[in-house]
N, C-alpha and C positions, 0 to 999 in steps of 0.2 A: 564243895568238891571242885576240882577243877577238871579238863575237859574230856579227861579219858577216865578218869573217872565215872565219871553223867554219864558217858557211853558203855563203858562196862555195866554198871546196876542198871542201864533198860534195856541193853542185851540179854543179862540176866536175869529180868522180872524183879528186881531189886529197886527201893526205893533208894537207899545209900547204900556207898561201900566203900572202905577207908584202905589203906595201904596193909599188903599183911592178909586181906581177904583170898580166899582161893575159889573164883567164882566159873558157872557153866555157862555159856554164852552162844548165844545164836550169832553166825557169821555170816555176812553176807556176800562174801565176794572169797575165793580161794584161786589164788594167782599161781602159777607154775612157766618155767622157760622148759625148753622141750628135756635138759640133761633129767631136772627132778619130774617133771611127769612120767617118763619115764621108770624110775627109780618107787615113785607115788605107785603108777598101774601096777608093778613089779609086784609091793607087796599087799595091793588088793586084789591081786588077782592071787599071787598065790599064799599068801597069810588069812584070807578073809575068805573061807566058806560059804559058797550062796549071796555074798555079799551085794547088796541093791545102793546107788547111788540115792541119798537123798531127793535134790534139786538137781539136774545138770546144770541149770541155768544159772547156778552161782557159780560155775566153774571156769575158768581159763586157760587155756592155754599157749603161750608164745614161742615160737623157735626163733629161739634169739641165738645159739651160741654153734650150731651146725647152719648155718644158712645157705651154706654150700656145701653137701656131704663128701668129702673128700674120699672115703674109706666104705665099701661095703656094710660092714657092720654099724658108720657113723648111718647112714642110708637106713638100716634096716630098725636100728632102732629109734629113727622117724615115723617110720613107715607101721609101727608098733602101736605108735602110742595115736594115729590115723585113725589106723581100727579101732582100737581102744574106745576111742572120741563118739567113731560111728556108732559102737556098739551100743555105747549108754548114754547116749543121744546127747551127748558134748556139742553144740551147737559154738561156743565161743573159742575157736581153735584159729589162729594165727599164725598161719604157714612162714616159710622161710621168704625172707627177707620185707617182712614186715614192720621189724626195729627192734628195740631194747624193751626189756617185756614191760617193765613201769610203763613208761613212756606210751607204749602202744595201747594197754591198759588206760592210760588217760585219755589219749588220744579219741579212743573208742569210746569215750564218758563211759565205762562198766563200773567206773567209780560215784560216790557220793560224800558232803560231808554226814557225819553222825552215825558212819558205818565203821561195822568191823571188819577188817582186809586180814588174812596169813596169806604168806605164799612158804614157800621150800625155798626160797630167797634171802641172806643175809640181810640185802637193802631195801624191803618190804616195807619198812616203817616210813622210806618216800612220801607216803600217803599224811600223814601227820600234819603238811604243811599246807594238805585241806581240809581241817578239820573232822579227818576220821583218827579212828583209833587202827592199828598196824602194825604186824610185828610178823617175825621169821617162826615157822614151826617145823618138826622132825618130819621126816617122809610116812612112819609110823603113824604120827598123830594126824597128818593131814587125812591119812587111808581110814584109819578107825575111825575116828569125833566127825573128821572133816567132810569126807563124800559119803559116810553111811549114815551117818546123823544131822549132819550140818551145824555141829556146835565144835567150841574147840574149849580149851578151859586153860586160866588165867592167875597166877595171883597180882593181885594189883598191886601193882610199882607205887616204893616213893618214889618225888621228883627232886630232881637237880632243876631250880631255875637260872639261866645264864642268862644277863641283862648287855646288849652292846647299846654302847652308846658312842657317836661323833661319829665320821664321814672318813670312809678310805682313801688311801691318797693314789695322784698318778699310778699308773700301772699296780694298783691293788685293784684284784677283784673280790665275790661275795666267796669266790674256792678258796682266796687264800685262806680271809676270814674263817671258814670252816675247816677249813684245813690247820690252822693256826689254833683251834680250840680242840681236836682231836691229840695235838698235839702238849700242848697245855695240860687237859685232864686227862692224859694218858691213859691206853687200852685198856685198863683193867679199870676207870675211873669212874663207873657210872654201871657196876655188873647189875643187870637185872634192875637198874633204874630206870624211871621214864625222864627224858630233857626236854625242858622247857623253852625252847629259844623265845626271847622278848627284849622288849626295849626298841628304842626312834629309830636303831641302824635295821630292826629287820621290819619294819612298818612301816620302811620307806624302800625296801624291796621290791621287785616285780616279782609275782608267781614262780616264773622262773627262777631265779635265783634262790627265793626262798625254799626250796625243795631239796639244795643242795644240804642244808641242815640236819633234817631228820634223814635222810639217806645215809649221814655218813656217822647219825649216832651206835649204830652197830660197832663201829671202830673204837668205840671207847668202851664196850660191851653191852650199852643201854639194851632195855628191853624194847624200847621205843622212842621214838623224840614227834614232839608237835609245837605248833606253834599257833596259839590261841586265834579261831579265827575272826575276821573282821572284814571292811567293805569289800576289800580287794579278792577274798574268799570268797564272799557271796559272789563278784559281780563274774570272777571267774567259772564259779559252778552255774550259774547261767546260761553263761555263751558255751559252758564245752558243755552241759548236761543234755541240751537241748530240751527241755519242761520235764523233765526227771523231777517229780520228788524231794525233799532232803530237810531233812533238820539241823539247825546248828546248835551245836553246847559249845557256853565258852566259860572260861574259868569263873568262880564267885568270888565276890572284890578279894574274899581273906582266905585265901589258899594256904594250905600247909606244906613247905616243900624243908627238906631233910638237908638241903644246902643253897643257898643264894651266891653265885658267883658273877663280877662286871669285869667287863670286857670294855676299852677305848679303842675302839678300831682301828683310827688317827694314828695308834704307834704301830700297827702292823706291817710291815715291809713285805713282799713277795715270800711267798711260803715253799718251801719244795719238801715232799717226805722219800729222805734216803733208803737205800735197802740198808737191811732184808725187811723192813715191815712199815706200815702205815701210819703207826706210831712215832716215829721217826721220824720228827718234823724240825725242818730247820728255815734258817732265813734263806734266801735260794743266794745272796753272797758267798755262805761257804761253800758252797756247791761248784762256784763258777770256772768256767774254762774243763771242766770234763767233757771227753769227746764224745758226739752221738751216732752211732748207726739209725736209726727210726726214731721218729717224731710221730708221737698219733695225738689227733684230735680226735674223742668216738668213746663210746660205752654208757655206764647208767649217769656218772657223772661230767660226761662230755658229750658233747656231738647235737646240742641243742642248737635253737636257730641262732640264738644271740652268740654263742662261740663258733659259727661258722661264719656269721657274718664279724666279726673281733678278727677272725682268721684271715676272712679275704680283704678287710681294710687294710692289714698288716700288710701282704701279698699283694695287693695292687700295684705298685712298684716296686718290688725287690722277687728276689727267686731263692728257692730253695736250695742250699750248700750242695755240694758237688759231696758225690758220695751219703748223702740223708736218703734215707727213704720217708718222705711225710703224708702218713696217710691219714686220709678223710672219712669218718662212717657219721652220717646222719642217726638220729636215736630214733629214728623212726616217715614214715613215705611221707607223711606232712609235711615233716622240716623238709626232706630232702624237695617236694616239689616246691616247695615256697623260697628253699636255696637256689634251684633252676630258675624260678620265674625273675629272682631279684639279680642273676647275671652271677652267682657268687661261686655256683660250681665250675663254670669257665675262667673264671679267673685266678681260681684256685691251680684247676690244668695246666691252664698257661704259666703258672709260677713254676711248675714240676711236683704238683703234688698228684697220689694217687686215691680217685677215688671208690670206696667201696659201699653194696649194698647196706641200708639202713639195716640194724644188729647190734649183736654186744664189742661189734668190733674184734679187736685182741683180745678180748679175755678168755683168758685159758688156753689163747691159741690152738682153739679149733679151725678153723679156717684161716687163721692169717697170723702175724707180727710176732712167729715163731724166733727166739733167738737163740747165737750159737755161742760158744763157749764165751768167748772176750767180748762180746757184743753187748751196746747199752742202748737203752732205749727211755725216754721221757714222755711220757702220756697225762691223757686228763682222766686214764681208767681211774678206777677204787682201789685198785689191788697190785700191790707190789713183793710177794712174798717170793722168795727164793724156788725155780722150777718152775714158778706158775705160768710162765709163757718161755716154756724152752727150757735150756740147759740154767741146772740148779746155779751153776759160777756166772750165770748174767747177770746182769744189775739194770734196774728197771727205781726209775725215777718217778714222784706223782707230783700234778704241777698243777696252776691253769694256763688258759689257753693264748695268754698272753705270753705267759713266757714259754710255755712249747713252742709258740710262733719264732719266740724271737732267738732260742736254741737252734731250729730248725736252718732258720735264714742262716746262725753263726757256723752250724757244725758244732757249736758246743753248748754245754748249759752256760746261760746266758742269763741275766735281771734286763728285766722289760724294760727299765726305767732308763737304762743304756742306750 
């Protein structure tokens, strides 16, 4: 078996369970951003008669996407799911301006490896790239299985394993890379598969990086992506766990995977995904000389400490094009203080960027990087689908943070390598 495997059959009281299995599973951690707690309280409060919360203490909550409530009714259905929290003694609730709900979730070690994570989150499966099992559920099933029983139920995915091998070049980062293989296996390429990421290019990753992977196997429809853990796993759930607990599974030498696809990294050039969708992946050459209104660094796949500080190395001599708006959102109060302490958020300033609380940033433009009809924007968010931030006729670009930098500086999309 390999590692979500192991983890589904001793979630389930199962000794094996092979691809195709439709198993019941004890979950130990149910993650929520405030839009779907919301949406979750909604229909346990009114679809569930008498309904009693399990655990509260497998519960979380983040307000990542109202961090500032613009709108009375944004305000009141905060202030909803508060009570909600109080009522059924919700003890892990993450108010507004906290950060991006993964991110705050790790932050907080509420994570482990050898556990099973849902949220009401597309990019839930994040977690994979610590050795838990992870994946997205309905607001329905989190209300029913999830808070009155604390089980959620599964069938076990075959895998797609994807093997990278050799070293990215200048101005490649590990975004484009994942970026470059969402676009590759195309959105529909992986429905209801679990992805494997392995091979020298991703076990020579920092933590960081490697998370960008199973985060963005949703885009290709996977049910879940991981990535087999090893020292770097361990020595990570150490330092954030603080003497937590945890088991590790890691795959058995002769795993069975439904397709083996390799990747040579060395020929991947700067990645950008054009509208209207994610899929949509090209070299960011074709792309080049479009003009930008906003540059954002910030959301689940941006705004970590290592693309703020890629940002303010960029910015330490040069200033932001006349006419960009380039905003900043840390994924969470840790980066942003450990940005403060290393000098990175003043220098950012001083080039003309603006910065905002840690968050989901733009997405969905609740609070911020609303755009207007003609208006384009290049980010390091997840999400570029037509209306998702603003008027349906904007065009919104996904990049890394290298070339948003260097978009930003030009006033247009831009190759880093330039």
């Amino acid at each position: 078996m390999n590692m979500v495997e192991k983890i589904l059959a001793k979630a389930s009281g199962k000794k094996e369970v092979v691809p195709g299995d439709v198993v019941i599973a004890k979950v130990d951690l149910m993650v929520m951003h405030d839009l779907s707690a919301n949406f979750v309280m909604k229909v346990f409060e009114n679809e569930m008669e008498s309904g009693t919360i399990a655990d509260p203490s497998r519960i979380a909550f983040v307000f990542d996407h109202n961090f500032a409530p613009a709108t009375q009714q944004a305000a009141e259905a905060l202030a909803a799911v508060r009570e909600f929290a109080a009522k059924h003694g919700i003890q892990n609730v993450f108010d507004s301006g906290c950060g991006s709900v993964h991110h705050v979730i790790m932050e907080a070690g509420l994570w482990a490896p050898g556990r099973v994570i849902i949220g009401c989150d597309s990019h839930t499966p994040v977690y994979g790239a610590l050795g838990a099992f992870a994946t997205g559920v309905g607001n329905n099933s989190m209300a029913a299985l999830g808070f009155q029983r604390g089980l959620g139920w599964f069938r076990v995915p075959e895998t797609i394993k994807v093997v990278f091998h050799g070293e990215h070049r200048p101005g490649v980062t590990a975004r484009d890379v994942s970026q470059f293989l969402v676009g590759s296996l195309g959105e529909d390429g992986a429905i209801y598969r679990a992805i494997e990421y392995a091979g020298p290019y991703i076990e020579s990753l920092p933590i960081e990086d490697r998370l960008l992977f199973p985060l963005q196997s949703i885009d290709v429809g996977g049910k879940c992506g991981f990535i087999s853990p090893d020292e770097a796993t361990v020595a990570f759930a150490k330092t954030t766990l603080n003497g937590t607990d945890f088991e590790i599974f890691t795959n058995d030498p002769e795993c069975a995977y439904s397709e083996t696809r390799e990747i040579d990294v060395s020929r991947i050039d700067p990645q950008i995904a054009c509208p209207p969708t994610v899929g949509n992946v090209r070299p960011v050459r074709e792309a080049i000389g479009i003009p930008i209104d906003i540059a954002e660094v910030g959301g689940s796949t941006g705004g970590r400490l290592e693309d703020i500080r890629q940002l303010a190395a960029f910015f330490s001599h040069r200033q932001v094009a006349k006419g960009v708006r380039l905003q900043v959102v840390p994924a969470s109060r840790g980066i942003y203080r450990a940005a403060l302490r290393e000098g990175l958020i003043e220098t950012l300033f001083n080039a003309g960027a603006n910065i905002f609380p840690p968050s989901a940033g733009s997405n969905q433009a609740f609070n911020m990087g609303a755009l207007a009809e003609d208006e384009v924007m290049i980010s390091t968010q997840a999400r570029n689908f037509p209306g998702r931030n603003g008027h349906p006729k904007a065009r919104h670009y996904l990049a890394s943070t290298l070339t948003v930098a260097a978009s930003a500086a030009k006033g247009r999309i831009s190759d880093p390598r330039d």
